[in-house]
N, C-alpha and C positions, 0 to 999 in steps of 0.2 A: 658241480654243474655250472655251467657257462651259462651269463643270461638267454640266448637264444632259446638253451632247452628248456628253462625256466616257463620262459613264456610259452612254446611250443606244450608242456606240460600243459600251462593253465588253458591254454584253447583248448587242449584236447579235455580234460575236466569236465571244462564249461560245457561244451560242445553234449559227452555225456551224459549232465547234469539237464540237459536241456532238451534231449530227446527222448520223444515220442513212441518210449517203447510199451507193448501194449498191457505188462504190468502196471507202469506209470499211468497209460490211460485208465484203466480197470481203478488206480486209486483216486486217481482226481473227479470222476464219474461217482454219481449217490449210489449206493449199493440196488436197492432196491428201489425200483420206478413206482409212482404214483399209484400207477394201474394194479400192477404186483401187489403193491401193500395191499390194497383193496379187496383183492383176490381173497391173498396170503387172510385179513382179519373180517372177510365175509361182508364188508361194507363198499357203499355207492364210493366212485372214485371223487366223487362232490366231498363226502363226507371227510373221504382221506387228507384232501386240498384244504378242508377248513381245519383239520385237527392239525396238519401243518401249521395251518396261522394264525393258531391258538384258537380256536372256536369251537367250543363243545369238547375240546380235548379228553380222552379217559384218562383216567389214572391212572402214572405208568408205564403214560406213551414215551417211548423213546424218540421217536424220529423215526427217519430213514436211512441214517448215516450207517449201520451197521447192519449186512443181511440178518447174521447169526440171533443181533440179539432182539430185532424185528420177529424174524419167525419167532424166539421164545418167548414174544408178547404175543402175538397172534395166538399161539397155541393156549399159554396162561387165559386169553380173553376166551378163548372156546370152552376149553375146559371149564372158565367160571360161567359161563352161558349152560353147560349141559346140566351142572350140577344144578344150577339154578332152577332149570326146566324141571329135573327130575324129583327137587322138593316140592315143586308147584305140584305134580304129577300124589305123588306120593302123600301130598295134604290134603289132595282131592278122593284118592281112595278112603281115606280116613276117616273122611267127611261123608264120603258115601255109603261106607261101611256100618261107623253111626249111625244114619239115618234107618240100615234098615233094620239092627238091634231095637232102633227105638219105636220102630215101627212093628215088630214082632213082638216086644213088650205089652204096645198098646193091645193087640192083638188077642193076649195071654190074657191081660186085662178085661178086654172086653169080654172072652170068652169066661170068664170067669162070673162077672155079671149075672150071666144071663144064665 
């Protein structure tokens, strides 16, 4: 190769390297917007903003740099929310179901009394 082509190479490279194609933009851009996250993990876009700059952060957060692994915190965060709901849910049947055992005992009891 002749310097001319050399260099003609390297512009053209450069030139390459340096354009604005909308892959390149799609990488240099955060995958998932503030607002999205928010959406995506069911919380205020304040909330999202502050877990960005470290405040109140959960455990776990990734960021925003990656849609993919965003969504599978989002989803892990729901999921641990539903299960969470549904022992609450399910402590209270319990609780309430006790009550009327023990209430039907006294009952028995009473009735027995008298």
């Amino acid at each position: 190769m002749q310097t001319s082509e050399v260099e003609e190479n390297t512009i053209k490279l450069t030139a390459a390297a340096n354009e604005t194609s909308p892959q390149r933009q799609k990488l240099q851009q955060p995958e998932v917007t503030q607002e999205l996250a928010a959406i995506l993990a069911e919380v205020k876009p304040r909330t999202n903003r502050n877990w960005d700059k470290g405040i109140g952060t959960p455990q776990g957060y990734p960021g925003r740099q990656s849609r993919a692994v965003f969504v599978a915190f989002a989803t892990t965060r729901k999921n641990n929310r539903r299960l969470k709901e549904e022992a609450r849910a399910m402590n209270r049947a319990i609780s309430i179901s006790d009550v009327d055992r023990f209430s039907e005992e006294d009952k028995e009891d009473e009735e027995e009394k008298w």
